[in-house]
C-alpha positions in Angstrom: -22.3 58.9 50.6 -24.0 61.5 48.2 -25.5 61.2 44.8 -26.2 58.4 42.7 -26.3 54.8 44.4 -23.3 52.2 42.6 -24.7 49.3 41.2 -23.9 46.1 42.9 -22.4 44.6 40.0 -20.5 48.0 38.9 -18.8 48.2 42.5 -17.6 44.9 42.4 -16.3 45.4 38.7 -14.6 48.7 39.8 -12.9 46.6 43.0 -11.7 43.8 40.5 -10.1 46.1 38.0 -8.6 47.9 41.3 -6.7 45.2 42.5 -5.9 43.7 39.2 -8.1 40.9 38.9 -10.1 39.8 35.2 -12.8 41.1 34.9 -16.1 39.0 34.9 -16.1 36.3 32.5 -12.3 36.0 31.7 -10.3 33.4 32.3 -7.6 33.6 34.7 -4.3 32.6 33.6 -2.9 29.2 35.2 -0.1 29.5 38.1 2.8 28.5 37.5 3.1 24.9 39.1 5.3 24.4 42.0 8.8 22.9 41.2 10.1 19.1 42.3 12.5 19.1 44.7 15.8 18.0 42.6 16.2 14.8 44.7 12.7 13.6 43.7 13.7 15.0 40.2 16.6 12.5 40.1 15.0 9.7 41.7 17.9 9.8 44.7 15.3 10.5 47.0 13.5 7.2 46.6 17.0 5.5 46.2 18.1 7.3 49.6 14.3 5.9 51.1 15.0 2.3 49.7 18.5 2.1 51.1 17.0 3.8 54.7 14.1 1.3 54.7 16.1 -1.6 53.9 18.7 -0.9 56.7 15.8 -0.9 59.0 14.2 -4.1 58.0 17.8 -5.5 58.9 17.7 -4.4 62.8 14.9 -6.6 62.8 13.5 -4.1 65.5 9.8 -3.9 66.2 9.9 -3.0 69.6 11.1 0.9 70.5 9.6 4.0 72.1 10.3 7.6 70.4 9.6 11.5 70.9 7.8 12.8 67.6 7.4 16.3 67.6 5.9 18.0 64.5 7.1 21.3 63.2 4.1 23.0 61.9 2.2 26.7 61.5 -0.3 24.5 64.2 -1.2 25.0 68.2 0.8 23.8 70.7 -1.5 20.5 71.1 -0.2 19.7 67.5 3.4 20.9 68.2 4.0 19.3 72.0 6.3 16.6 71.9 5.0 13.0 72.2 6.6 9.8 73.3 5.3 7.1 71.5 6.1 3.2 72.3 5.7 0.5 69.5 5.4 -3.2 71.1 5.8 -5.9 68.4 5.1 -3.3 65.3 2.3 -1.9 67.1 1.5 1.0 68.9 1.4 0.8 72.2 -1.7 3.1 74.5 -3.3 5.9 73.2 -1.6 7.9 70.2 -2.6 11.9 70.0 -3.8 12.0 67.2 -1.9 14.8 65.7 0.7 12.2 65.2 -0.4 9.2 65.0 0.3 8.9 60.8 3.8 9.3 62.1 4.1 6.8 65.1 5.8 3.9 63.8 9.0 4.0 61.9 7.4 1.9 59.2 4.3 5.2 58.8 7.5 7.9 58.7 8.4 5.7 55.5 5.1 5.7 54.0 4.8 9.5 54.8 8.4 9.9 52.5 6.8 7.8 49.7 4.1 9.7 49.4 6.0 12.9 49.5 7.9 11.8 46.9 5.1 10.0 45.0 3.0 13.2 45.2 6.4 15.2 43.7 7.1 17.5 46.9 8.5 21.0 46.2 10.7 20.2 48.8 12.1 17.3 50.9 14.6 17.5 53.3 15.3 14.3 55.5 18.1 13.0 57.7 18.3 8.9 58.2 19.9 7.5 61.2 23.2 5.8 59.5 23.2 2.7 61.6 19.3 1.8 61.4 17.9 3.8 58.6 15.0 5.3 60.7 14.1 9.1 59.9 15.4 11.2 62.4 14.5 14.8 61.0 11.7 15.1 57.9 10.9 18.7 56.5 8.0 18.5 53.8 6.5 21.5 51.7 4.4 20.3 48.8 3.7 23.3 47.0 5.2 26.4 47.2 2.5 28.4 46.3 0.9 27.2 49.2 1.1 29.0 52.2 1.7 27.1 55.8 1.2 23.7 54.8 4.6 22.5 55.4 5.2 19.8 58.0 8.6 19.2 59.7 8.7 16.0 61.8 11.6 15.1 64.5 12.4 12.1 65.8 14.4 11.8 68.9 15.2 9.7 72.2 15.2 7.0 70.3 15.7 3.4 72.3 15.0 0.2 71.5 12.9 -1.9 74.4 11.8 -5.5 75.0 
């Protein structure tokens, strides 16, 4: 480059007011805030959750095994499918840890409350009719946020002694 070196300050100045940004001291306007999925919104969400986790407490079942497999901008040790077995409410061996906050139908429930506590942008869930567990879950907070949406499937579902 000839001439005259750019002051450090100048050139990132210049660059800002390139690429639209305020220049030094301003005050950047707030983003918009991401909407509420219209179920939350309604409150038939949480009415939907209620009637799924009461139909579960009904089967009385606390022993069952289950393939989780999260859906997710994540590796394939995140995404691989994993059967899980619950023995009297509790997990039974060791849990990956990628999804071990959703290895027991009671922690997929508590996952939906606080999507819907938190005011999720979007929420998208199927319930099993018969027992109320989750079978699918598709969760994106905010959608100005990129890749931090989770999907969650639950299938091969069978109870066990």
């Amino acid at each position: 480059m000839t001439g005259s070196p750019v002051r450090p300050a100048l050139a990132v100045a210049l660059c800002a007011l390139a690429i639209g940004a305020a220049p030094a001291g301003a005050q950047a306007p707030d983003p918009e805030p991401s909407p509420v999925d219209p179920a939350i919104a309604d409150g038939s969400a949480a009415k939907a959750l209620a009637a799924a986790e009461k139909r579960w407490a009904a089967t009385k079942l606390r022993s069952y095994r289950m393939r989780v497999r999260l859906q997710c901008f994540c590796g394939p040790q995140t995404t691989s499918p994993r059967t899980i077995t619950v023995r009297r409410a509790r997990t039974v061996g060791k849990v990956h840890e990628a999804v071990r906050a959703y290895a027991t139908v009671p922690r997929l429930f508590a996952y939906l409350r606080k999507a819907i506590r938190r005011r999720a942008a979007v929420l998208d869930v199927s319930y099993a009719k018969a027992t109320g567990r989750p079978t699918s879950i598709y969760v994106d907070q905010s959608l100005m946020i990129a890749d931090e949406e989770l999907g969650i499937r639950i299938d091969r579902f069978r109870k066990t002694r």
